[in-house]
Structures are given as structure tokens and as C-alpha cells.
C-alpha positions, 0 to 999 in steps of 0.5 A: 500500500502507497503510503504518501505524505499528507499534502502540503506537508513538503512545502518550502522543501527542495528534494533531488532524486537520481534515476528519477525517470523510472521504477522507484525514483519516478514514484518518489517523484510523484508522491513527493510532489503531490506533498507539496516538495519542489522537485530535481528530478534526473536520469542519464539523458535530458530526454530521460529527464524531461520525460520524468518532469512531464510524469511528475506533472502530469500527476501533480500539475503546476508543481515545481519540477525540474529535469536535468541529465546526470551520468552516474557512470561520467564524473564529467556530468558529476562534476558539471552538475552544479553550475547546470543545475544554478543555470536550471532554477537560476542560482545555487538554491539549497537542497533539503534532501537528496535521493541517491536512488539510481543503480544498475544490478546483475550486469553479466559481464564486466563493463566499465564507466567512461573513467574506467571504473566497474560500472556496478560499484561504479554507478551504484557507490562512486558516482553517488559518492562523487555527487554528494562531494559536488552537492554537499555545499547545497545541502549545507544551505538547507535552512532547516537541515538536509538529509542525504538517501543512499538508497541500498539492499539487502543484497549487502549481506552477500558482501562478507567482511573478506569480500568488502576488505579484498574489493578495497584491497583491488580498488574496488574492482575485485575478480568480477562477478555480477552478484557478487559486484552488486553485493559489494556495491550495496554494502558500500552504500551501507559503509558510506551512510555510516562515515558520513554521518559519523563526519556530519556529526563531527563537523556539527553539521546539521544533517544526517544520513541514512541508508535503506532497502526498498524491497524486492520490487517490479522494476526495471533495474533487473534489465540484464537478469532474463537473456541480458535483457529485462522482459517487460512483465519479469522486472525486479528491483533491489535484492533479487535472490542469487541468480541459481535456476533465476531465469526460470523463477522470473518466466514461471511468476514463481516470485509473484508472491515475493515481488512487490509493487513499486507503490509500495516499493518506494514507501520506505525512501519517500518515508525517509525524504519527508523526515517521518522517522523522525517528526519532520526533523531531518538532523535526527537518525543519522547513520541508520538502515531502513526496511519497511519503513523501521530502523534496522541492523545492517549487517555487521561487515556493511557498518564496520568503521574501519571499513567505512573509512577505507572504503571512504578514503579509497573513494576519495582517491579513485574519483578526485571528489572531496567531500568537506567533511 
């Protein structure tokens, strides 16, 4: 069940997604939006992008909604995405939240980014982390503290404590494998989301961090898990189970009962950008894992602190992006 805020309640509150042209971003969007927030919505192309704001408006018309391209895979569009983005809703307006909800899952082999980086860990976790560097300043100017979502799964269970400690050891870039990249990948978003709240806290900054898994839901980020390409009545988000006899579970609907519409897929990221954890009160439950819209323990390799500060330090070098904290 779709569980949106009461309208009005996000008004004065400038929310920007990633992957918000399809599956769990463009649901935010919409539910967002008819709360009253103003919107950043973004895909990989400006067609993408301007097809999510005719979406979004023709749900919530005369909301303010802007769509601009950025490529999580370029840290070219990253780096550029600033002063696009001041051109865009003319001036370096603050953002309250940011949605980290792009992500690719299960490519079959390995492909690079445009920076030569394993596109899973590369899209998933260093382009989120090279985004939040470029947009910390905009989040610093939120007038009533911002919130940064790093959407996950509960897919970074795959990653053991040696899987995570040998991907940081191979610049994250360890002997390919599409699980268990992904993996890697989700647990990264989890390791993140604990080092940046730890260094929002320490800079007494006011903000926070949190990280979630939506579910397993009907999208299309499981595009490469049938044949490479994603039937069209076969999608699946976040957290499909490890690809054994999979391309038959899919084509027989065995997962019909396990599957969740994207509706209620998004329920815990939309939860999360309109603060109801915490009362509306984005400073507070910093560092923390969502499921079902109620905090929960990560597992214990995903938010151990001396892997997050590798992984944080490894990100740092790999991209060139700084985040001030």
C-alpha cells in the first residue's frame, strides 16, 4: 500500500532524486510532489529527464519540477552538475534532501564507466559518492537541515567482511562477478551512510544520513537478469535472490508472491525524504538502515568503521571528489 505524505506537508522543501525517470525514483517523484516538495528530478539523458518532469506533472500539475541529465557512470556530468543545475532554477538554491536512488544490478559481464571504473560499484557507490562531494555545499544551505538517501539492499549481506576488505584491497574492482559486484556495491552504500554521518556529526553539521532497502520490487533495474535483457512483465528491483535456476523463477511468476509493487516499493525512501522517522526533523537518525519503513541492523561487515573509512578514503582517491567533511 502507497503510503504518501499528507499534502502540503513538503512545502518550502527542495528534494533531488537520481534515476528519477523510472521504477522507484519516478514514484518518489510523484508522491513527493503531490506533498507539496519542489522537485530535481534526473536520469542519464535530458530526454530521460524531461520525460520524468512531464510524469511528475502530469500527476501533480503546476508543481515545481525540474529535469536535468546526470551520468552516474561520467564524473564529467558529476562534476558539471552544479553550475547546470544554478543555470536550471537560476542560482545555487539549497537542497533539503537528496535521493541517491539510481543503480544498475546483475550486469553479466564486466563493463566499465567512461573513467574506467566497474560500472556496478561504479554507478551504484562512486558516482553517488562523487555527487554528494559536488552537492554537499547545497545541502549545507538547507535552512532547516538536509538529509542525504543512499538508497541500498539487502543484497549487502552477500558482501562478507573478506569480500568488502579484498574489493578495497583491488580498488574496488575485485575478480568480477555480477552478484557478487552488486553485493559489494550495496554494502558500500551501507559503509558510506555510516562515515558520513559519523563526519556530519563531527563537523556539527546539521544533517544526517541514512541508508535503506526498498524491497524486492517490479522494476526495471533487473534489465540484464532474463537473456541480458529485462522482459517487460519479469522486472525486479533491489535484492533479487542469487541468480541459481533465476531465469526460470522470473518466466514461471514463481516470485509473484515475493515481488512487490513499486507503490509500495518506494514507501520506505519517500518515508525517509519527508523526515517521518523522525517528526519532520531531518538532523535526527543519522547513520541508520531502513526496511519497511523501521530502523534496522545492517549487517555487521556493511557498518564496520574501519571499513567505512577505507572504503571512504579509497573513494576519495579513485574519483578526485572531496567531500568537506
Amino acid at each position: 500500500m502507497a503510503l504518501p505524505p499528507p499534502p502540503g506537508s513538503l512545502a518550502g522543501t527542495t528534494i533531488l532524486i537520481t534515476g528519477a525517470n523510472t521504477g522507484l525514483g519516478l514514484e518518489s517523484a510523484k508522491r513527493l510532489a503531490t506533498a507539496g516538495a519542489a522537485l530535481v528530478v534526473t536520469a542519464r539523458s535530458q530526454a530521460k529527464a524531461d520525460g520524468a518532469v512531464k510524469d511528475v506533472l502530469a500527476t501533480v500539475p503546476g508543481t515545481s519540477v525540474t529535469g536535468l541529465e546526470l551520468d552516474l557512470a561520467s564524473l564529467a556530468s558529476i562534476k558539471s552538475f552544479p553550475d547546470r543545475l544554478a543555470k536550471a532554477v537560476g542560482g545555487e538554491a539549497p537542497i533539503d534532501v537528496l535521493l541517491n536512488n539510481a543503480g544498475v544490478m546483475a550486469i553479466p559481464e564486466r563493463v566499465e564507466t567512461s573513467d574506467g571504473f566497474e560500472k556496478t560499484v561504479g554507478v551504484n557507490h562512486l558516482g553517488h559518492y562523487a555527487l554528494v562531494a559536488a552537492l554537499l555545499p547545497l545541502l549545507k544551505k538547507a535552512k532547516d537541515g538536509f538529509r542525504i538517501i543512499n538508497v541500498s539492499s539487502d543484497a549487502h549481506r552477500f558482501a562478507s567482511a573478506g569480500a568488502i576488505s579484498d574489493a578495497l584491497d583491488k580498488k574496488l574492482d575485485p575478480e568480477y562477478s555480477a552478484w557478487g559486484n552488486y553485493g559489494v556495491s550495496k554494502a558500500a552504500n551501507v559503509l558510506f551512510t555510516v562515515e558520513l554521518q559519523r563526519r556530519i556529526e563531527a563537523a556539527g553539521l546539521a544533517g544526517s544520513a541514512v541508508t535503506l532497502h526498498p524491497g524486492v520490487v517490479q522494476t526495471d533495474l533487473a534489465r540484464y537478469i532474463v537473456g541480458g535483457v529485462a522482459a517487460e512483465d519479469t522486472r525486479l528491483s533491489e535484492t533479487a535472490p542469487p541468480p541459481t535456476g533465476i531465469g526460470k523463477f522470473l518466466k514461471e511468476k514463481v516470485l509473484d508472491n515475493v515481488v512487490i509493487p513499486v507503490a509500495n516499493g518506494a514507501n520506505t525512501q519517500v518515508f525517509l525524504a519527508a523526515a517521518a522517522d523522525t517528526g519532520g526533523d531531518r538532523k535526527k537518525a543519522g547513520g541508520l538502515f531502513f526496511d519497511k519503513m523501521k530502523a534496522v541492523k545492517a549487517n555487521a561487515p556493511s557498518t564496520d568503521a574501519a571499513l567505512a573509512k577505507r572504503l571512504w578514503q579509497l573513494s576519495e582517491e579513485l574519483t578526485g571528489a572531496k567531500i568537506p567533511l
